[in-house]
Structures are given as C-alpha cells and as structure tokens.
C-alpha positions in Angstrom: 177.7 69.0 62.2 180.8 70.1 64.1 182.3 66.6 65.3 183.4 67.9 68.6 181.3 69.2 71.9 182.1 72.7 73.3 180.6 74.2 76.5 180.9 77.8 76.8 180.2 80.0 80.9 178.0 83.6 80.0 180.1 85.7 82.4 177.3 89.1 81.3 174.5 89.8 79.3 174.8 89.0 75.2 177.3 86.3 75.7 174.9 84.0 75.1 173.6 85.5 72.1 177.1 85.5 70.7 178.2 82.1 71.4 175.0 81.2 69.3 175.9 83.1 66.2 179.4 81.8 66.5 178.3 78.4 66.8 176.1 78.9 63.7 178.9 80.1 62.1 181.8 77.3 62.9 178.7 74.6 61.7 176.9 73.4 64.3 173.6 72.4 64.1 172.3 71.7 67.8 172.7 74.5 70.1 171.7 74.2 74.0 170.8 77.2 76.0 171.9 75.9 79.4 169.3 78.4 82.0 166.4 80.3 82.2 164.1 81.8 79.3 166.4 85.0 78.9 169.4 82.5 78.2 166.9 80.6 75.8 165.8 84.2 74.6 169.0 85.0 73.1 170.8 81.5 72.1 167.8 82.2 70.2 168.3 85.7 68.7 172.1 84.5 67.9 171.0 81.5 66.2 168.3 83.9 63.9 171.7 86.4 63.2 173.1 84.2 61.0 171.6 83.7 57.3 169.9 80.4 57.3 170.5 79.8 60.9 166.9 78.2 62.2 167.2 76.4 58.9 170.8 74.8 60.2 170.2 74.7 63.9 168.0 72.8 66.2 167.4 74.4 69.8 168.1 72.4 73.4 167.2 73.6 76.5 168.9 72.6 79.8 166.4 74.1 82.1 168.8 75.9 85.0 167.1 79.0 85.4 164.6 80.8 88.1 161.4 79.8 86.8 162.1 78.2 83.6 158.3 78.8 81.4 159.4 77.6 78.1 160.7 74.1 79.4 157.9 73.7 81.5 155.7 74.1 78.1 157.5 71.7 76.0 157.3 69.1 79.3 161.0 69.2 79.3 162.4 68.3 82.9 163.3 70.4 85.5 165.9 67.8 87.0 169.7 68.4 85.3 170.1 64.8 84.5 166.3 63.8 83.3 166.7 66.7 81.0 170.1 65.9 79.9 168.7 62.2 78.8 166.2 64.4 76.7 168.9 65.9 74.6 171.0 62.9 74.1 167.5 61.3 72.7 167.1 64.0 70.4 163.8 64.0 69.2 162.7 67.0 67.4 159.7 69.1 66.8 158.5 72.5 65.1 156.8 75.0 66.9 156.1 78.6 65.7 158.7 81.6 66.2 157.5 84.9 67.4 159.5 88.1 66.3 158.5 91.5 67.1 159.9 95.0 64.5 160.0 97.8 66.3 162.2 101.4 66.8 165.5 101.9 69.3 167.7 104.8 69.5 165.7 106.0 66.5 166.5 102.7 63.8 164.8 99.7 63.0 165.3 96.6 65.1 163.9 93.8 65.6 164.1 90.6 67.8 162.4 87.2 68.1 160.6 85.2 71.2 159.7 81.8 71.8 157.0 81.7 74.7 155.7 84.9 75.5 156.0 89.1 75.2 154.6 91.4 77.2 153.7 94.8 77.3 153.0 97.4 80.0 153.3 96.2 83.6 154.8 93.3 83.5 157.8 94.7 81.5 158.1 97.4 84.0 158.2 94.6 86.8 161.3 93.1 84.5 162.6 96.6 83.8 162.9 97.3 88.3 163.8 93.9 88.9 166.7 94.0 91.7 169.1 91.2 90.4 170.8 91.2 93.3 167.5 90.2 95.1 166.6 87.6 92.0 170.3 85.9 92.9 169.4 85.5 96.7 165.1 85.0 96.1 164.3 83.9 92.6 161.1 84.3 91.5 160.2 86.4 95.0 162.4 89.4 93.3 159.8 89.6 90.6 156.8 89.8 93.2 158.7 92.6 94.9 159.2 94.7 91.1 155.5 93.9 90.2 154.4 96.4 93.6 157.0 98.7 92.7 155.3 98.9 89.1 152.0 98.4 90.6 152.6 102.0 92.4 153.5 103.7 89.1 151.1 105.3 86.9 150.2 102.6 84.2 149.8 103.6 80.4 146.9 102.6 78.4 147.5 99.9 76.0 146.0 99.2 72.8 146.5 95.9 71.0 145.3 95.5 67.0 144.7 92.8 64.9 142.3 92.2 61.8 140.3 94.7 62.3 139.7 94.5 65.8 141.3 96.5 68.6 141.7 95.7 72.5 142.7 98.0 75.3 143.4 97.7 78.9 146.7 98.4 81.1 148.7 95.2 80.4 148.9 93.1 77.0 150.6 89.9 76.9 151.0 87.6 73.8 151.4 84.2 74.2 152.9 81.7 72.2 152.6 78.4 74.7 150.4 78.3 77.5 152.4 79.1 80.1 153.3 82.8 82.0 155.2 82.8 85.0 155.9 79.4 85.4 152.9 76.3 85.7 150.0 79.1 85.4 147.6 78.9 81.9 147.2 82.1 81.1 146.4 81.4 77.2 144.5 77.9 77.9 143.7 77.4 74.0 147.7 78.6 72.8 149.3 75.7 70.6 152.5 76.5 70.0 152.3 75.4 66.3 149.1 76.7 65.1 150.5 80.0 63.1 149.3 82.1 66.0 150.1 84.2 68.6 147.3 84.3 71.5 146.8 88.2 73.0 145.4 88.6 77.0 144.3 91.9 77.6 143.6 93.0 81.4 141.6 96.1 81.3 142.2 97.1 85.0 145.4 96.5 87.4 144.5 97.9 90.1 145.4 96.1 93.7 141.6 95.1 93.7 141.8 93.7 90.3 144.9 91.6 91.1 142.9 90.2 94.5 140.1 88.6 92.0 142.6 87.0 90.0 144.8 85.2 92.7 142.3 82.5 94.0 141.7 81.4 90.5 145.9 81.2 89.6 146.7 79.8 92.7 144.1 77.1 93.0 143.2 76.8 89.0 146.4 77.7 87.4 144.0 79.5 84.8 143.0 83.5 85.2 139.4 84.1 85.6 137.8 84.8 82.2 135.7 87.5 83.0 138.7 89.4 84.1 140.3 89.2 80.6 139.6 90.2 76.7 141.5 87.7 74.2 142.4 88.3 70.8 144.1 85.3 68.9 146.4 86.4 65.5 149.5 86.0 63.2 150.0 90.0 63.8 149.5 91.8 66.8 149.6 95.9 66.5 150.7 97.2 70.2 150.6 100.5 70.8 150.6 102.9 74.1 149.2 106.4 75.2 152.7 107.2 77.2 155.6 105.1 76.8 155.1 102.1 78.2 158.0 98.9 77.9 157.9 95.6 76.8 159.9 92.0 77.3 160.4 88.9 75.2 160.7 85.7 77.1 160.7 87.8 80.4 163.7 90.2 79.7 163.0 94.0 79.0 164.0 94.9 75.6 162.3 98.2 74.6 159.8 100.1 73.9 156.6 100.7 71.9 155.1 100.8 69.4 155.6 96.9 68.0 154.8 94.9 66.2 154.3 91.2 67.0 154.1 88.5 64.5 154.6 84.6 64.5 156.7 82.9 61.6 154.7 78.6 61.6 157.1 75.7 62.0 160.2 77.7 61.8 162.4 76.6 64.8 163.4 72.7 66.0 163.2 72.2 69.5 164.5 68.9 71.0 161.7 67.2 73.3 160.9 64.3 75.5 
C-alpha cells in the first residue's frame, strides 16, 4: 500500500469515481468514500475501472451523506468519529457485488451497485429530485420527487429470472436489507449469499401507498400481501415504455438491464 494518506473534496459529479481509479492506479489498497451511497456508488465504479482493482482494494465508508442505506446495513456508525474508529480497526469482510449491462447512447455499458437498484418509480423520484431542495431538506426532497412521479403515467415493469417472470409498476432489487434508510424492504437479503433479492409492487397508486405506510412506519417492513418477491443471481428487467432506473439511489439510465450479483467480490471494512 501507498505509505502516505491523501484526502481528496468532490467539487461535481464523477470526481469521486475518478479519484478511485487514480487511487487504484498510484497503489493503494483501502479506499474511503467519505458521504452518502451515490459517493459510495462511484468510489465504487472507479475502484472496478481498473484491472484487478476489487482484487487490490478494500472499501471504507465514512457515512456523511442524507440517508446513508449502505452504512446503516453493514451497522457502520452514523457519528463521524465512531465511524472513523471503525476504519482505523480495519476489520474486513466480503459481501456480494451487484453489476447491471445495459445500452446508452446506443453502446454497451455497464456499472456496478452495492445495496440496492431500482427500476420505474423510484428512479423517476431520483431522476426529478430538486438538489437544491435535497441541500436545504435532505431526505424531505425525495418525498416531494416521489409525488411528482406519483402524478406521471407509470410503465409496466416486468422482472425475469429462471424461468419465472414478475410484473407490477415498480421493481427494486435488493442486495442488503435496507431501502430508504432503517426500512426492511427485503427482510430475508444477506448480502453474501450469491443473490440479489427482487420486490415487485404490482400497483402504485396513492391508495396503494396509504396501505403500505402504517406497516413502514411502525414495522420498518412492507406488508407482504402488497408485494411479489423473486430472489436470483440474474435479474431480466424490462419495460413497456421507457421507464429509468438507479443504483445505490442515483439515476443512471434506462432499460432494458440486466442485473446480476458477482459472491464475495468486494472487502468492506466493518465494526
């Protein structure tokens, strides 16, 4: 490892995704995304630019950001210096990698995700998100997007896997737990089981949305009626209009993709 410590500010959006790959580059092998899940999001995607890089490099996290999912799933704390202890410990663990293939501006791409994707509405929330409101309100700025989308006409989505196929109006794919912050949306997820866990809701309608608040707010769990599940390595996503998705709660395209899960292929430092 590099002997010497270097900090580096994002001032806009792929800084931090560049520093990584930089990083991986000049030798280092602990990198620490100091933010939310989108910083985590693309330390991460620099780190996997770079032949060999999750081999080299183990991941930190410094949870500074609005609602900060992925540190909430490995138990990291939210308090600055509690979680800066946590790194200077630095005890490691493997957890699964998500990466999803898909098509923009007409070529192949592809990107990976730690904790979560989703497609449909949520991603459309992301996509109107005012991020001058999310500076002044945090997590309030997503509520506000998630009407806005609400009001929108919202694409059919179908989700595939061996075999079996799943459709309703929003698709997320869950690699921990967690969505949102401390709610369980994908209670039986292990974040090291080779998997990827897909919740389906087959209506969002305002009604719909009403029966599942009582349970989130006083469960932390969505009622299971209201949901189809479909666990899998590989996840087939596909939409009757175009219809966006997000990685780690940042918009990144479009579909179709195509979601799969690489076991025990990144080191995260944990309490």
């Amino acid at each position: 490892m590099a002997q010497q410590s270097v900090f580096k500010a994002t001032t806009a959006p792929g800084d931090a995704q560049r520093f990584a790959a930089s990083a991986v580059a000049e030798g280092f092998d602990l990198i620490v995304a100091a933010g939310g899940d989108g910083t985590v999001n693309e330390v991460l995607n620099g780190i996997g630019e770079v032949d060999g890089g999750f081999k080299q490099v183990c991941l930190g996290v410094l949870p500074l950001g609005t609602v900060n999912v992925f540190a909430r799933e490995l138990k990291i704390p939210l308090r600055l210096e509690a979680a800066w202890a946590v790194l200077r410990r630095g005890r490691q663990t493997r957890i699964d990698l998500g990466r999803v293939a898909f098509t923009a501006d007409g070529k192949a791409a592809h990107r990976h995700f730690v904790q979560l994707a989703g497609a449909g509405l949520d991603a459309r929330a992301v996509e109107l998100v005012s991020w001058k409101l999310k500076t002044h309100s945090g997590p309030f700025a997503y509520i506000v997007a998630g009407f806005q989308a609400l009001a929108e006409a919202q694409p059919s989505i179908t989700v595939w896997a061996d075999g079996q196929k799943v459709e309703g109006r929003l698709a997320l794919l869950g690699n921990g737990k967690f969505y949102g912050g401390p709610f369980a949306f994908f209670p039986g997820a292990v974040m090291n089981d080779g998997r990827l866990d897909a919740c389906v809701f087959p209506s969002l309608s305002l009604l719909a949305l009403m029966r599942l608040t009582p349970s989130l707010l006083l469960r932390k769990r969505l009622p299971e009626k209201l949901v189809r599940r479909l666990p899998a390595r590989t996840l087939e996503v596909t939409s009757s209009s175009p219809a966006a998705f997000e990685l780690d709660g940042e918009w990144v395209g479009h579909l179709p993709a195509t979601f799969t899960v690489e076991p025990n292929q990144l080191r995260v430092v944990v309490p």
